[in-house]
LUMDREN-956921 format. One record per residue (C-alpha): residue number from 1; residue in one letter; z, x, y. Coordinates in nm, 4 decimals. Example, Ala and Ser with C-alpha at 12.3 -4.5 7.8 and 13.67 -1.06 7.14 Angstrom:
<atoms>
- k;r;c3;c1;c2
- 1;A;0.7800;1.2300;-0.4500
- 2;S;0.7140;1.3670;-0.1060
</atoms>
This chain:
<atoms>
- k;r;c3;c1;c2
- 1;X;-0.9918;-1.9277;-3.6108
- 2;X;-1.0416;-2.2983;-3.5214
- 3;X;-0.6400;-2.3609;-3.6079
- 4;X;-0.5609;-2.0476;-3.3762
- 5;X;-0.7688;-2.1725;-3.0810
- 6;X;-0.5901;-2.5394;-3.1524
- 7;X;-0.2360;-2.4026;-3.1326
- 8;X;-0.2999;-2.1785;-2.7919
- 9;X;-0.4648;-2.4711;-2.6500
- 10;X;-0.1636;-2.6604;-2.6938
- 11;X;0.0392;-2.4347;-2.5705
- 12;X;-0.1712;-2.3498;-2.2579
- 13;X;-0.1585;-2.7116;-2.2080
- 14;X;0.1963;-2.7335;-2.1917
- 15;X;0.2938;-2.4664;-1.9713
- 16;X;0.0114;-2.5337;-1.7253
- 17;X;0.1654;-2.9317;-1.7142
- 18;X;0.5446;-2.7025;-1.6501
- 19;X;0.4592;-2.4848;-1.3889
- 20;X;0.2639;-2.7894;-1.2183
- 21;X;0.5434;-2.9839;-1.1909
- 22;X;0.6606;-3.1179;-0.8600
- 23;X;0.8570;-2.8919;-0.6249
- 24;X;1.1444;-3.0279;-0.5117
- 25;X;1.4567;-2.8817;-0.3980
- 26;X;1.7365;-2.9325;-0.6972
- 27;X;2.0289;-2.8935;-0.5299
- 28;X;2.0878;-2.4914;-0.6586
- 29;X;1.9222;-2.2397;-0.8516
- 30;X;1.6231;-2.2862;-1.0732
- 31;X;1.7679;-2.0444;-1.3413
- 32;X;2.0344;-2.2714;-1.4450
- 33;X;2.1448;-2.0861;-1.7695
- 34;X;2.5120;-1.9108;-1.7334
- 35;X;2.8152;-1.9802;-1.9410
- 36;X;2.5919;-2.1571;-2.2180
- 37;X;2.4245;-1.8877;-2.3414
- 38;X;2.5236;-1.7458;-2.6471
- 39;X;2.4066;-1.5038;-2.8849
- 40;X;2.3809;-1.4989;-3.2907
- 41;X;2.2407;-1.2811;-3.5533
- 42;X;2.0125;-1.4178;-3.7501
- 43;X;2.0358;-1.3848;-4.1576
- 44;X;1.6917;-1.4510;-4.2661
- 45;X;1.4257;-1.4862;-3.9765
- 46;X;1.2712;-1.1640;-3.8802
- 47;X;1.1009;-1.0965;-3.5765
- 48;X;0.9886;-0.8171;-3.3473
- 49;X;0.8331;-0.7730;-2.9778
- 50;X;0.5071;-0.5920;-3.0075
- 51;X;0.3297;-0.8115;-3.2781
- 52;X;-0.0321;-0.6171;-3.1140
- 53;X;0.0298;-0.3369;-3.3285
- 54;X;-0.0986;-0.4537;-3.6403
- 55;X;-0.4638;-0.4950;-3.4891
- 56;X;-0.4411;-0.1511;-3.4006
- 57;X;-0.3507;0.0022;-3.7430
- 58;X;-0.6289;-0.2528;-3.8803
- 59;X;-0.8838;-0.0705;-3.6287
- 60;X;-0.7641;0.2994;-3.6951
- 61;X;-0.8446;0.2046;-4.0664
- 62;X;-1.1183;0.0415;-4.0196
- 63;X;-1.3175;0.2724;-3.8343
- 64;X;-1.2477;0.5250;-4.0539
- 65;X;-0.9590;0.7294;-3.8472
- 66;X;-0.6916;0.7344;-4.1260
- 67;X;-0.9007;0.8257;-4.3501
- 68;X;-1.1109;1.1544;-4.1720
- 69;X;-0.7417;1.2771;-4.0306
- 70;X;-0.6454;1.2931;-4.4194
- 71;X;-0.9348;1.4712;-4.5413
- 72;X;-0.9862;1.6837;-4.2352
- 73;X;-0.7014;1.7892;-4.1075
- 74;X;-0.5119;1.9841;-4.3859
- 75;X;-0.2272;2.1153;-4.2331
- 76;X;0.0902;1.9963;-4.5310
- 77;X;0.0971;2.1697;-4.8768
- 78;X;0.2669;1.8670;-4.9941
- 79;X;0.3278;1.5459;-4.8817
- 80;X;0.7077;1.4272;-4.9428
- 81;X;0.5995;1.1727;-4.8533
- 82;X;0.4054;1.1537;-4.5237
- 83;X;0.0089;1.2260;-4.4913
- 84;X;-0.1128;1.4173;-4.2026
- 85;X;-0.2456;1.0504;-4.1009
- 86;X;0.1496;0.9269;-4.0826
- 87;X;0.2580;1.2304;-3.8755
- 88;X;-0.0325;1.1951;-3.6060
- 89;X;-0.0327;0.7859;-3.6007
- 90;X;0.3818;0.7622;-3.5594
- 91;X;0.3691;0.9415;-3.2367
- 92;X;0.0791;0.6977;-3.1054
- 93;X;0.2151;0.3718;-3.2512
- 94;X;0.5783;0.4730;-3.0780
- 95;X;0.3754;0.4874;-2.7663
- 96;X;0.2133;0.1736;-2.8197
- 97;X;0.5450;0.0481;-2.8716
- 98;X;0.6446;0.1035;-2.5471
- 99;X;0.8256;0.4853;-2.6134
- 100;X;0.7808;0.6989;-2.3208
- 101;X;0.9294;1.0323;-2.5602
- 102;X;0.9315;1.1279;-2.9194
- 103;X;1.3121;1.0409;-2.8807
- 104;X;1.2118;0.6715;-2.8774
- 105;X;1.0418;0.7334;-3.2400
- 106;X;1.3960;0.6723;-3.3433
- 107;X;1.3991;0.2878;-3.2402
- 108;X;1.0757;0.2487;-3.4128
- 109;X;1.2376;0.4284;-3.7370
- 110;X;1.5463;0.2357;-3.7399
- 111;X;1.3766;-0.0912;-3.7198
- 112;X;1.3132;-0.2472;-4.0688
- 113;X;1.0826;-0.5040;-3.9148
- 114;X;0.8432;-0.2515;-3.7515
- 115;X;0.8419;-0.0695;-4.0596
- 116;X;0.7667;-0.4142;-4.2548
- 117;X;0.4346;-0.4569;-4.0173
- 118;X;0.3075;-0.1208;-4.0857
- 119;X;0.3977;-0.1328;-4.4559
- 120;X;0.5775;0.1448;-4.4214
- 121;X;0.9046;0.2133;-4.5851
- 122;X;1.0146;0.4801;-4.3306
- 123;X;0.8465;0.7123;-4.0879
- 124;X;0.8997;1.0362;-3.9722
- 125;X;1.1955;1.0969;-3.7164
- 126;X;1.1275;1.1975;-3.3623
- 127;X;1.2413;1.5937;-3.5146
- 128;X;0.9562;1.5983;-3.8024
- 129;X;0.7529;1.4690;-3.5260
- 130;X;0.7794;1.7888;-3.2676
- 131;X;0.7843;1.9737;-3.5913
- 132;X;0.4449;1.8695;-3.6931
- 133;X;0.2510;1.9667;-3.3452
- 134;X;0.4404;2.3089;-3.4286
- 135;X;0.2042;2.3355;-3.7595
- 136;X;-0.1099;2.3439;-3.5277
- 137;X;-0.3672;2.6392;-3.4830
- 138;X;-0.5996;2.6015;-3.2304
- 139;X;-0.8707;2.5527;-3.5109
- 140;X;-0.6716;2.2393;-3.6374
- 141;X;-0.6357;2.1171;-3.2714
- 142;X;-1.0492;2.1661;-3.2534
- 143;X;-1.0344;1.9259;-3.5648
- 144;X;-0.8563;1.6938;-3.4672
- 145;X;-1.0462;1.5904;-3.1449
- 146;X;-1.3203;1.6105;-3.3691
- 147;X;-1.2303;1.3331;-3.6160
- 148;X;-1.1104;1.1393;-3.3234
- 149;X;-1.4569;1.1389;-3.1769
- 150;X;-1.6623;1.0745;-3.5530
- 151;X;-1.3942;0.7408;-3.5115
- 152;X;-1.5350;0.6967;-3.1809
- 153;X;-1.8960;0.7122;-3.2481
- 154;X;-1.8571;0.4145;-3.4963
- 155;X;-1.7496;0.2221;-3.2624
- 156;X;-2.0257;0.2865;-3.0418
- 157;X;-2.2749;0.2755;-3.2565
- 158;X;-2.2187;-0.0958;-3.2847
- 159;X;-1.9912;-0.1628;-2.9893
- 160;X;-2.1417;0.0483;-2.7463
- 161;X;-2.4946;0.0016;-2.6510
- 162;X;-2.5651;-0.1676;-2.3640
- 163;X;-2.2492;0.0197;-2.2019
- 164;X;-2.3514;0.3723;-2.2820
- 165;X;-2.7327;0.2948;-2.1663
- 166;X;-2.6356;0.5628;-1.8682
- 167;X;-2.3643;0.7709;-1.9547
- 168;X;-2.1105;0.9941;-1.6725
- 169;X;-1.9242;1.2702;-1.8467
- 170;X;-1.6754;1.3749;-1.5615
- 171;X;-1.4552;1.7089;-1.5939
- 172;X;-1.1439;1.8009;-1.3873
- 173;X;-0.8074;1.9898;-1.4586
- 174;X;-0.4947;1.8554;-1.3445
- 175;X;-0.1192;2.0364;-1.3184
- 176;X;0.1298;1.9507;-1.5673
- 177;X;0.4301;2.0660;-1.4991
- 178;X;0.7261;2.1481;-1.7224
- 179;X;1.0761;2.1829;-1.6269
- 180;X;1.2209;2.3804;-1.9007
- 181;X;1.2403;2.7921;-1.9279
- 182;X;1.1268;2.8425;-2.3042
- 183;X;0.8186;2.6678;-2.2938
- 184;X;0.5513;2.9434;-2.4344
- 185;X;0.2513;2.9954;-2.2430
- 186;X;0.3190;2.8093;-1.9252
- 187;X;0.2482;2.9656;-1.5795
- 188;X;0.3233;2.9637;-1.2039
- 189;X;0.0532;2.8365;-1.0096
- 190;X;-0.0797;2.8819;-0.6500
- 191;X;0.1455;2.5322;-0.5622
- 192;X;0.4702;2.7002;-0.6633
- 193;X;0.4593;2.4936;-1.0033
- 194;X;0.5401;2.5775;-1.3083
- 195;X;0.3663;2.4520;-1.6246
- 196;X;0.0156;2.3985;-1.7883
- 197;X;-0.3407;2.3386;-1.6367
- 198;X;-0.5183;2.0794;-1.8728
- 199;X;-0.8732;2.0249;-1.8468
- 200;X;-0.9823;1.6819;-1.8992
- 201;X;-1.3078;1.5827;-1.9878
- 202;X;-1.3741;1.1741;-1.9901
- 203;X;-1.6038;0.9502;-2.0196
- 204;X;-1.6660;0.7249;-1.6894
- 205;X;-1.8220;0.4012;-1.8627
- 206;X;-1.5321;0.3204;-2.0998
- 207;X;-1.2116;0.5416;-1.9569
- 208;X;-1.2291;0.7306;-2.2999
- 209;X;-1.1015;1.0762;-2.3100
- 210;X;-1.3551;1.3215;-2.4941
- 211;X;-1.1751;1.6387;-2.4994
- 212;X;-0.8033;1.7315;-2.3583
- 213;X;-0.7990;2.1037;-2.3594
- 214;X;-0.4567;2.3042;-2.2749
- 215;X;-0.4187;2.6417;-2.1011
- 216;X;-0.1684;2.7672;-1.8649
- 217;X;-0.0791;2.7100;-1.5170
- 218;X;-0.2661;2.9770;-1.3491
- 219;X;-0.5973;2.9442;-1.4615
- 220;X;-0.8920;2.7750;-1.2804
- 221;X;-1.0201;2.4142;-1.3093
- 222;X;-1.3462;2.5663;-1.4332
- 223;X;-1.1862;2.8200;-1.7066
- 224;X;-1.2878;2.7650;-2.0395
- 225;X;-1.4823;2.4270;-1.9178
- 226;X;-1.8598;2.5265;-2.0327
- 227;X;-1.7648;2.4886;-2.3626
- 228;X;-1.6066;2.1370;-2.3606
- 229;X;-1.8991;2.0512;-2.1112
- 230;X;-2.1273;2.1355;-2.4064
- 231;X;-1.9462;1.9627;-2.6896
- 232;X;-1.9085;1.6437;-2.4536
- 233;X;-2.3139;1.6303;-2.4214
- 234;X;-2.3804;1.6686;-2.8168
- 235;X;-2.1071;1.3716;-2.8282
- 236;X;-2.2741;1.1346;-2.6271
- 237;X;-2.6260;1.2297;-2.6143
- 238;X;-2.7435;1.0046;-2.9171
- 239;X;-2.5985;0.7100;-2.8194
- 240;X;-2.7155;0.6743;-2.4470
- 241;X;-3.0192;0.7195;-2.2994
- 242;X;-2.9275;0.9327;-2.0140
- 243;X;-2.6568;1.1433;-1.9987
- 244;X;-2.5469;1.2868;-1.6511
- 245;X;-2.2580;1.5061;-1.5847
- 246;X;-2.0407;1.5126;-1.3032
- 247;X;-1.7497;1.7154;-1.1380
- 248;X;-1.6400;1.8638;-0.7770
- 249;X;-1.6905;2.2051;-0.6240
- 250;X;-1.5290;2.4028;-0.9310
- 251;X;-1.7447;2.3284;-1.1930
- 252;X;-2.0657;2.3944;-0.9868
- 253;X;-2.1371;2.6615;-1.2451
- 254;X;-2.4251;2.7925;-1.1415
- 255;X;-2.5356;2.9813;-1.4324
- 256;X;-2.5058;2.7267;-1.6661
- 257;X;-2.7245;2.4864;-1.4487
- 258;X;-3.1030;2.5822;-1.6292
- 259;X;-2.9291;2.5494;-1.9894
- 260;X;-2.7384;2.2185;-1.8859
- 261;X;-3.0670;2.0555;-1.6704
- 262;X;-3.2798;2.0827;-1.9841
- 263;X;-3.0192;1.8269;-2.2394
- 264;X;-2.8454;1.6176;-1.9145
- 265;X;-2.8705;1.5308;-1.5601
- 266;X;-2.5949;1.6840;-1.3239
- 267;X;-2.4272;1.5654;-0.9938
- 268;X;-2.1768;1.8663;-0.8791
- 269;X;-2.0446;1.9588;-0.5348
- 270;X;-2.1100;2.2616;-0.3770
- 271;X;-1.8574;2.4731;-0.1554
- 272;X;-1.9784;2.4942;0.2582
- 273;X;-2.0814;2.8547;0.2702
- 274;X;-2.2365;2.9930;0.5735
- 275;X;-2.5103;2.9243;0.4048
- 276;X;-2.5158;2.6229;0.3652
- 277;X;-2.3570;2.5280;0.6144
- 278;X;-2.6746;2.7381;0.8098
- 279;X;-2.9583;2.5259;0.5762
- 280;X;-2.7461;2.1869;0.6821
- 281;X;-2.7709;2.2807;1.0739
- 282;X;-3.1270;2.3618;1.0168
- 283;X;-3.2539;2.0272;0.9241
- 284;X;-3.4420;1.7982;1.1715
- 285;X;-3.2067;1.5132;1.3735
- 286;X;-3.5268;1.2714;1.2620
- 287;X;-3.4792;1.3662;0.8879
- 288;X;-3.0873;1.2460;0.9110
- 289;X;-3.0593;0.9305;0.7924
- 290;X;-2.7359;0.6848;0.8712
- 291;X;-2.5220;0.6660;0.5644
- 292;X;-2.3386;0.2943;0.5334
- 293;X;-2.0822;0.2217;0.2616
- 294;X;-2.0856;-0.0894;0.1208
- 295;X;-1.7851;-0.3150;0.0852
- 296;X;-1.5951;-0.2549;-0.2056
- 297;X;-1.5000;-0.6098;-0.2661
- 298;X;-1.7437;-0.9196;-0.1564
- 299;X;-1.5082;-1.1748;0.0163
- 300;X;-1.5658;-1.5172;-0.1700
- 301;X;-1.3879;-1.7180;0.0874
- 302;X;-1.2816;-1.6657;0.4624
- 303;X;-1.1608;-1.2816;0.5216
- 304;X;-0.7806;-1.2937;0.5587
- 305;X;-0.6306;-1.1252;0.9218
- 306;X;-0.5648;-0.7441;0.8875
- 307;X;-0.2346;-0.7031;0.9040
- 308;X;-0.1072;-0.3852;1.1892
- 309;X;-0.1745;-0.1102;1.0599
- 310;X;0.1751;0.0481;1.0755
- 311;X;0.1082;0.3684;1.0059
- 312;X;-0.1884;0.4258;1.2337
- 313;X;0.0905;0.2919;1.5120
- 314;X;0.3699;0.5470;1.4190
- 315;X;0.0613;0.8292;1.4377
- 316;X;-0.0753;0.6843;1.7891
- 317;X;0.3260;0.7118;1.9325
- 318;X;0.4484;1.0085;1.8477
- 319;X;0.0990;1.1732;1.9679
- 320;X;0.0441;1.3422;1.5739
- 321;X;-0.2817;1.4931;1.5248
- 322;X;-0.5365;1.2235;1.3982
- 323;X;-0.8455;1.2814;1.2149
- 324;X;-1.0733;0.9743;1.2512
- 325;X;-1.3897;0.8972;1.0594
- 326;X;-1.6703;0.7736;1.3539
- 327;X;-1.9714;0.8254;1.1540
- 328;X;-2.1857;0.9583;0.8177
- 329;X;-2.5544;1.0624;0.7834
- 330;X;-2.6997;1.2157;0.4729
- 331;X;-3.0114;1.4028;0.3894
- 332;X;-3.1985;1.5709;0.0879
- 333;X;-3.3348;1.9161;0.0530
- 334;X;-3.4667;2.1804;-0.2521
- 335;X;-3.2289;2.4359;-0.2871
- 336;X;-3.2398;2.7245;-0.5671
- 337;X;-2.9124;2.8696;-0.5666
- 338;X;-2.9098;3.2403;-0.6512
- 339;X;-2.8180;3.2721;-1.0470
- 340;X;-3.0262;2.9903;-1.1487
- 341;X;-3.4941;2.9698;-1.1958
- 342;X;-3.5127;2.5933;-1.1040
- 343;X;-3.4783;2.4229;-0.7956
- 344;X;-3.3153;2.1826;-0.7771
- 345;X;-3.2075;1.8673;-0.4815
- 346;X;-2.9062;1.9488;-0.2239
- 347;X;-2.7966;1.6555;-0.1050
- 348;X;-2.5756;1.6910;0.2098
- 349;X;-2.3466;1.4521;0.3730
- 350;X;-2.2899;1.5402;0.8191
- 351;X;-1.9814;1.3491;0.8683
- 352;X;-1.8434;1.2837;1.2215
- 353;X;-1.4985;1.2816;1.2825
- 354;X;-1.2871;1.2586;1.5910
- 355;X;-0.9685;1.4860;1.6511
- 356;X;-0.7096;1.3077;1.8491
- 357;X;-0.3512;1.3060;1.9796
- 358;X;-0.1943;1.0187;2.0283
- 359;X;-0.4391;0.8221;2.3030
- 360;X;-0.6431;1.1188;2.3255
- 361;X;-0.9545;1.2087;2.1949
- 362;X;-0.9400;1.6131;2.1646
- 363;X;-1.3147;1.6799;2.0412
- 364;X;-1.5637;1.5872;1.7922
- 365;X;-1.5539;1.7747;1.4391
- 366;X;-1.8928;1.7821;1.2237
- 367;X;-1.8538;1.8656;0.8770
- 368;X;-2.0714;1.8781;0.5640
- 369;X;-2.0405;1.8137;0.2037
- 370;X;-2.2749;1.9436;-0.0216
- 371;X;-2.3915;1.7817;-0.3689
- 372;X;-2.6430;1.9685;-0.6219
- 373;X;-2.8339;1.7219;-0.8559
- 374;X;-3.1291;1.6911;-1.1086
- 375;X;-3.1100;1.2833;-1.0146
- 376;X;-3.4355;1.3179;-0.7940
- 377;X;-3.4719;0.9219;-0.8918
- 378;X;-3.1406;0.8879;-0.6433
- 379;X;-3.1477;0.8438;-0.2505
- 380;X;-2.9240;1.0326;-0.0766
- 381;X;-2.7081;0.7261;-0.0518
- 382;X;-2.6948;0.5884;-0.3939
- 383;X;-2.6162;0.9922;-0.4890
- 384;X;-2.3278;1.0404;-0.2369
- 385;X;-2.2118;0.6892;-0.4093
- 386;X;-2.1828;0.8076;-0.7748
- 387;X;-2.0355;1.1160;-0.7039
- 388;X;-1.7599;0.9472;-0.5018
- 389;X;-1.7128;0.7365;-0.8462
- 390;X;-1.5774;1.0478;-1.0196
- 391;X;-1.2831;1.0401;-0.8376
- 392;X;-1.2122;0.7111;-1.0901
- 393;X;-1.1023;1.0492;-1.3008
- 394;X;-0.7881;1.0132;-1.1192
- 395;X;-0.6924;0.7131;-1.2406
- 396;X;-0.7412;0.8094;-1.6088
- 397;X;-0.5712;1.1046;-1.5513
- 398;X;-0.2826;0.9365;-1.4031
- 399;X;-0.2391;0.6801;-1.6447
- 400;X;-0.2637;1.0083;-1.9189
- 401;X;0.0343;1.0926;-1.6940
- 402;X;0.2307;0.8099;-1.6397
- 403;X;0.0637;0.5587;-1.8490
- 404;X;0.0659;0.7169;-2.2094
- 405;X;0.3214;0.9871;-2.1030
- 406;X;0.0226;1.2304;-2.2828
- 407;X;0.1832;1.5351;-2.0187
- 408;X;0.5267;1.5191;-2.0612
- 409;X;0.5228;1.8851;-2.2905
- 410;X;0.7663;1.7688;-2.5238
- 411;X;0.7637;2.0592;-2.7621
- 412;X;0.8178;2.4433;-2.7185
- 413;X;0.4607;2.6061;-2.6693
- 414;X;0.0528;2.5779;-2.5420
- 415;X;-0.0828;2.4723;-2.8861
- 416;X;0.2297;2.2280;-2.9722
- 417;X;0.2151;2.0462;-2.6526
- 418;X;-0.1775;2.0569;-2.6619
- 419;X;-0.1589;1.8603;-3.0036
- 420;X;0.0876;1.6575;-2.8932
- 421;X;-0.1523;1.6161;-2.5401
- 422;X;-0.4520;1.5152;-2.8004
- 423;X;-0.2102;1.2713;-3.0143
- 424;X;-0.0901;1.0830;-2.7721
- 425;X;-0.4419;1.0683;-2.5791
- 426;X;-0.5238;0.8609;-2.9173
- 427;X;-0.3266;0.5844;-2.7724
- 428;X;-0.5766;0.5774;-2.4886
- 429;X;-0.8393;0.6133;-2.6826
- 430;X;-0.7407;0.2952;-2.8789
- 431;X;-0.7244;0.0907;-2.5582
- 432;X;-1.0403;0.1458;-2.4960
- 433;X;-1.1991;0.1245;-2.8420
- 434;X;-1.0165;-0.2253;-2.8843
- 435;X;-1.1816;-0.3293;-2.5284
- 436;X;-1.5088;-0.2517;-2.6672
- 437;X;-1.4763;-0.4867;-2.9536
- 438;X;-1.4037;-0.7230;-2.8036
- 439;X;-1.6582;-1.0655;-2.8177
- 440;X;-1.5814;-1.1493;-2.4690
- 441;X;-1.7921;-0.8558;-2.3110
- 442;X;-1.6792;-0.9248;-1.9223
- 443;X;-1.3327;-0.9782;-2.0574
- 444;X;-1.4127;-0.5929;-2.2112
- 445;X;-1.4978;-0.4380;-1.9226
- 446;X;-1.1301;-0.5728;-1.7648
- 447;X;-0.9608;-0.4319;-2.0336
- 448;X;-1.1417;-0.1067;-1.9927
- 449;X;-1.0479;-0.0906;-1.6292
- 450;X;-0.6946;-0.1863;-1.6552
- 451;X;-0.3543;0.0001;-1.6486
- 452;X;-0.1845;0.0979;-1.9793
- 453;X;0.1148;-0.0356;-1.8514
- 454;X;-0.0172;-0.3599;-1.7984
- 455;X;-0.2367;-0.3485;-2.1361
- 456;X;0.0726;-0.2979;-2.3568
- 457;X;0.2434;-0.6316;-2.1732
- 458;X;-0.0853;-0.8308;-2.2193
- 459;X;-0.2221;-0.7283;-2.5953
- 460;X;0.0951;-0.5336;-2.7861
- 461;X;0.4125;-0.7212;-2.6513
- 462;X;0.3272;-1.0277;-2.8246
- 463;X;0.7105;-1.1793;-3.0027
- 464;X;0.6187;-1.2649;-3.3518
- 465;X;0.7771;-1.2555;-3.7034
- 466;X;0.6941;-1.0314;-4.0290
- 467;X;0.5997;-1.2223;-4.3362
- 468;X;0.5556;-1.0000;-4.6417
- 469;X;0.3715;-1.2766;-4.8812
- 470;X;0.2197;-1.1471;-5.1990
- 471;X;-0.0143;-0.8411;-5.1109
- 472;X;-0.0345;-0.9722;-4.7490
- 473;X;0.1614;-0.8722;-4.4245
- 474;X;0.1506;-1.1631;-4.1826
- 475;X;0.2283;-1.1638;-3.8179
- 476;X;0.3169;-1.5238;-3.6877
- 477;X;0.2896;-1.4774;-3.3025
- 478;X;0.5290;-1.6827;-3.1166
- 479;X;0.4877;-1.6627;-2.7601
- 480;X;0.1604;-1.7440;-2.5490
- 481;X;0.0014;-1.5716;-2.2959
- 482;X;-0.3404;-1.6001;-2.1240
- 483;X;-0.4651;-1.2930;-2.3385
- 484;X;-0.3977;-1.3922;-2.6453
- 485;X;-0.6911;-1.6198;-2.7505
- 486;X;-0.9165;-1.3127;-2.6953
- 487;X;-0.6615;-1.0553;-2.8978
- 488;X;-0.6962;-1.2896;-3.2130
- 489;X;-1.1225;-1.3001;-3.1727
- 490;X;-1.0784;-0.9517;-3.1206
- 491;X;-0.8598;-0.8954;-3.4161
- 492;X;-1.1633;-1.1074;-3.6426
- 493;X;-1.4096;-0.9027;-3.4973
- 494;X;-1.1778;-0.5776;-3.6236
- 495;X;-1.1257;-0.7166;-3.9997
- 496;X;-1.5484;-0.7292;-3.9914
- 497;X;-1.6094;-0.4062;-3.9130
- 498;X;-1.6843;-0.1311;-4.1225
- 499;X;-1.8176;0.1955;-4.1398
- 500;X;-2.0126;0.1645;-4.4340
</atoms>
């Protein structure tokens, strides 16, 4: 590791000392390079652009992944020659890759060097691929996610500790939509959209998805959820010491509230009935306390000038109806509701707003949000905080969309695109177990939070050559980036582990 740290120092050295270098005007472009650039094919030297990949296989090993998906998940009578491990790890390692479809498997096939750093002599093509999410009953699906999360809970059971102290299982369906005519099972929605109605169920502390769960486009957020809700708290439970679940109006299951109060804590909001509504108007002026956000960034040298506000300008001219936020109080109550013995704390939140048109003000609009909770060590304030953290869901679920590409229904039916959903969830998954491991814990918690997108380009893109020496497979990384130091402790960390 010493020689590794040598090298990168070296070459952080020099291209600190290049971009350093005195600006001065050269007389033209910077980018001089034009009619002598040439290109050649080289004979011998082979290289490829996401040298990352290897860690990853390493880890999926490792933590015993390959293995469980092999003796779990018996969906091939024979294998001629692929494993059930090879069908679900090609889809995730083309999306590691960079692939954004199963059609980009095909790059991935066709390049010896890719199959050189796998040690694989070929891989299934993007067809076997859709063929094998076809193979899937929702039993085998049910599998699946649950030797993805055994692979999981090694890693926090040595990874994991002091982030999983107090755990936030969030829940929330999303729309997926699907543009095709033939796909089986999806539905038209109350938006006009056709297409499937995941449920997503995540963990808050390390971005990791616990259970992806497919149905069609007309169903609920809530449908189906009390079961995954369960699952997720047998999951985490043993590894943190409190477990709290969170989610918005939908999942305020009422009924399940008793059964779920006595194995987690809960933080779910509650729809403004009358009544309510009637309890909230009820409550004493002097037991309304004023409720002040904190800044969500701490300004380490003089604030910059606020740029105008553009929008609020175009709103204010041409006199559009303008909601403004003037002020926020919250208070705490018991409330029991109806299908449920305990009681239980109802915190509500009396915001203020101001209705105007362009210049002027129209009236004042008080409204109330409601949140039901077994956190009675929470003030009103720090409550109304974590549930606004849930909404960090979005961002997972986005980057499930647009990240991973996890929603693009690339196969013909419910179950097939719901493996597929799972599979390429994995990739996710990876991302976050990798973070975990890594020795640099603040440098962890970055990679937790960060975009796939920008993940691949930091950690996976790395240029590097394929050495097949004796019984090893070397990757000789070529390039530097700032990243990289921690990707090769990370990578010793990985060849330590084990499950054993």
């Amino acid at each position: 590791m010493k020689r590794y740290q040598k090298v990168l120092g070296q070459r952080k050295r020099k291209i600190e000392r290049r971009l350093a270098g005195m600006m001065k005007d050269r007389g033209g472009p910077v980018m001089t390079a034009g009619q002598n650039i040439r290109y050649e094919v080289s004979e011998k030297t082979n290289g490829m652009g996401v040298g990352g990949i290897g860690a990853f296989h390493q880890m999926a090993q490792r933590i015993g992944l390959v293995r469980r998906i092999d003796e779990r998940l018996q969906l091939l009578k024979v294998h001629l020659p692929y494993h059930e491990s090879d069908h679900v790890l090609n889809p995730v390692y083309n999306i590691l890759a960079g692939g954004m479809r199963l059609e980009d498997i095909e790059l991935r096939r066709g390049d010896e060097v890719f199959l050189d750093a796998l040690g694989a002599s070929r891989i299934p093509d993007p067809t076997t691929s859709g063929d094998f999410t076809r193979r899937f009953k929702e039993e085998d699906i049910g599998v699946l996610m649950d030797v993805i999360n055994e692979s999981r809970q090694e890693v926090w059971k040595e990874k994991a500790k002091d982030i999983l102290k107090e755990a936030f299982i969030d829940m929330d369906g999303t729309v997926a939509r699907t543009f095709g005519e033939c796909k089986g099972g999806m539905e038209y929605n109350y938006t006009g959209i056709w297409g499937y109605h995941p449920l997503i169920v995540s963990l808050w502390n390390t971005k990791e998805v616990l259970y992806l769960v497919n149905r069609p486009g007309n169903v609920a957020s809530h449908d189906g959820c009390a079961e995954w809700i369960d699952r997720a708290i047998d999951l985490v439970k043993p590894y943190a010491e409190r477990v709290t679940l969170r989610g918005d109006t939908d999942f305020s299951l009422t009924r399940h509230f008793d059964r779920w109060s006595d194995r987690a804590d809960f933080i779910f909001g509650m729809d403004a009935s009358p009544g309510l509504v009637g309890r909230a108007n009820a409550v004493a002026e002097a037991d309304w306390m004023v409720l002040e956000r904190k800044a969500k960034h701490v300004v380490q040298t003089e604030p910059r000038e606020k740029p105008l506000n553009v929008k609020e300008a175009i709103v204010v001219e041409r006199e559009f109806k303008n909601v403004k936020l003037v002020s926020e109080w919250a208070t705490k109550i018991r409330y029991r509701p109806g299908q449920c013995a305990k009681t239980y704390d109802l915190v509500i939140l009396k915001k203020n707003l101001s209705v105007e048109k362009g210049e002027k003000v129209l009236f004042d609009d008080i409204r109330y949000f409601f949140y039901i909770t077994t956190r009675v060590d929470l003030t009103p304030a720090e409550l109304v905080k974590s549930a606004n953290q849930r909404g960090d869901q979005e961002n997972v679920i986005e980057q499930l969309k647009n990240g991973v590409n996890a929603m693009r229904m690339p196969v013909n039916d419910l179950l097939s695109n719901w493996a597929y959903m799972v599979i390429a969830a994995l990739a996710w998954n990876l991302k976050s177990w990798f973070a975990m491991m890594m020795p640099d814990r603040e440098k962890g918690r970055v990679m937790l939070k960060m975009e796939f997108r920008r993940f691949l380009n930091n950690i996976i893109r790395l240029p590097c050559q394929i050495i097949r020496q004796g019984r090893q497979i070397i990757y000789r990384l070529m390039s530097y980036n700032p990243w990289m130091s921690d990707f090769l402790k990370t990578w010793e960390a990985i060849r330590q582990f084990s499950t054993a």
